[in-house]
N, C-alpha and C positions, 0 to 999 in steps of 0.2 A: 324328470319325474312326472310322473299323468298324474293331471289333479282330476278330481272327482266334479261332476257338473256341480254340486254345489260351490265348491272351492273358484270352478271358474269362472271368467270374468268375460263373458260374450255378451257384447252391447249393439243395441240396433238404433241407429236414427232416422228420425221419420220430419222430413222438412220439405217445401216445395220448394225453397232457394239453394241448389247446390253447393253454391259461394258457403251459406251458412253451415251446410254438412260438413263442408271441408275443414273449416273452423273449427267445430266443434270435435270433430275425430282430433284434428292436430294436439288440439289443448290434452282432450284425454291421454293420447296415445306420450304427451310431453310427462304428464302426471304419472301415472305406469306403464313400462313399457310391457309387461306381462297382459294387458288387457288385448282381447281380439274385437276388432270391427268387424262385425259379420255381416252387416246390411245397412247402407246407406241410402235411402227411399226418399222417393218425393210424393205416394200417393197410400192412404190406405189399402186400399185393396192390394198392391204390392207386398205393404209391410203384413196382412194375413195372411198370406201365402209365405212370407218368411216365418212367420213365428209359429205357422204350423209345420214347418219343413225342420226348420231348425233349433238348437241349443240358444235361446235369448234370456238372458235373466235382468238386463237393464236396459232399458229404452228411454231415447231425450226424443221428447216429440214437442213440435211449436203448435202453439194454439190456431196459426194461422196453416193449417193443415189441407191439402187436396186432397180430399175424398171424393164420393160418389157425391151427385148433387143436392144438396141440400141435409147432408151428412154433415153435422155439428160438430166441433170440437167435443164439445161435452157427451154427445153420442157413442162418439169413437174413442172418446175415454172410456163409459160407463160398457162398452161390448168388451174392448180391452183386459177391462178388472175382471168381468165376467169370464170370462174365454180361458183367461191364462193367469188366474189367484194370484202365482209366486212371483209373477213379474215386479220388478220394480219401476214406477213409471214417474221419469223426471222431465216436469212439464216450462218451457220457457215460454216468453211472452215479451208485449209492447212495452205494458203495465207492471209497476213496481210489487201490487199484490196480483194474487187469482182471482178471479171471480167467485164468490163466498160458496158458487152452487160446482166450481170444479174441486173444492179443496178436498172435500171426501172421497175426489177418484182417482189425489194423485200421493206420490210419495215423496215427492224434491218439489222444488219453486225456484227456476232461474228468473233474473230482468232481465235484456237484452240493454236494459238503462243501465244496466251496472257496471262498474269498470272492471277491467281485465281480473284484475287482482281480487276482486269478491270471486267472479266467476272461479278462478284459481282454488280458492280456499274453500269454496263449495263442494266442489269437484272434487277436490282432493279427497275431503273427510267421508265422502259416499263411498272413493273408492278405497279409502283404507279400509273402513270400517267392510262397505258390501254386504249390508244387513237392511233389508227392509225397516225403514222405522214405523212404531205404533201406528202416526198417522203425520198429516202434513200437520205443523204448526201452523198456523195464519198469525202473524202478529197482532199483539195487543189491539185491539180496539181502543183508541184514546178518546170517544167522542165525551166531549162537554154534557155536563148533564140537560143542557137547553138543549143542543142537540138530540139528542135521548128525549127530552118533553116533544120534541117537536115530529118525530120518529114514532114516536108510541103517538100522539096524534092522528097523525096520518094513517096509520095500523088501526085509527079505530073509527075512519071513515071522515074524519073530520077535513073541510079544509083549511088551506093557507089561511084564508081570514079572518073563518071561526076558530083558529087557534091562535093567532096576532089578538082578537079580541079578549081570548080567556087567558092568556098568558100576560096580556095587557103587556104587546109588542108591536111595532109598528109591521105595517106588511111586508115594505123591504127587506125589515129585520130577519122577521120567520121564514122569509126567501132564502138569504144570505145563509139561516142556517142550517136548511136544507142542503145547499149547495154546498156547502162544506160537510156538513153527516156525508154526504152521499161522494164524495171523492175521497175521505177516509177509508169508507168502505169497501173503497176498488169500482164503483157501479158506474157505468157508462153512462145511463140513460134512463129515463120513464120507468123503461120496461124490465130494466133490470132493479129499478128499488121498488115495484109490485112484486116484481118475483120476492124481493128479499122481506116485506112486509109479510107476504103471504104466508111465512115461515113462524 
């Protein structure tokens, strides 16, 4: 029976470790065997030339991606969304979340930290279903409300000091809680909890 391009299931993956493509096709191809591999990539500009050649409706691309130089992950996501609306784009990673600024350009959240059997049951439910969802979920934010004082803080120019002083904490303290706001959040570094204040 011909199914109709919506009905079908052509997945592209976009990674520079071929070790990882091969993985990740096996797993799929273990989950249903109806789904077709139609491009397994290690560079962007490859995987454009696929997806404007070809039938793609679901793409697993790693954050740690080969593009052109100094072409972002987050780049080549936000061209992606732009380029091809219907795509569904399932984004894995080092990190247990996304980074707060990919979550609106993707539509799945792999770890590469997670064990087989998450992966499994991830996979699986994208592809029974094979329905775009609303939007990525980002889990719960659980930060402490000190956390939060200390976050709004900083958001409004203050520093570590002057906020250990008015919260009447010691400066380790307001340290300690920064560092943990900011690994909750998924943020790597400096420059990614500026971006995230900036918000």
């Amino acid at each position: 029976m011909m199914l109709s391009l919506r009905e079908r299931k052509d997945i592209a993956i976009l990674d520079p470790n071929n070790f990882t493509r091969q993985g990740i096709a096996a797993l799929l191809l273990e989950l249903d065997e109806n789904i077709t591999i139609k491009a397994s990539v290690r560079s962007y500009d490859v995987l454009h030339m696929v997806l404007d050649k070809w039938h793609i409706n679901l793409l697993f691309i790693s954050e740690n991606i080969a593009g052109q130089p100094g072409f972002s992950c987050l780049a080549c996501l936000k061209k992606i969304k732009k380029d091809y609306p219907d795509l569904m784009i399932c984004l894995y990673s080092e990190e247990y979340i996304p980074s707060h600024w990919l979550r609106n350009n993707i539509d799945a959240f792999f770890s590469l930290k997670d064990a087989m059997p998450v992966w499994q049951a991830k996979a699986a439910s994208i592809l029974k279903d094979f329905r775009r969802p609303n939007k990525y979920a980002a889990p719960r934010l659980h930060l402490t409300q000190a956390e939060w004082q200390i976050l709004y803080g900083l958001k409004s120019g203050h520093s570590l000091t002057a906020i250990a002083q008015k919260e009447k904490l010691s400066y380790h303290r307001v340290s300690a809680l920064k560092v943990s706001a900011t690994r909750k959040l998924g943020l790597k570094n400096k420059a990614d909890l500026l971006v995230f204040l900036s918000h």
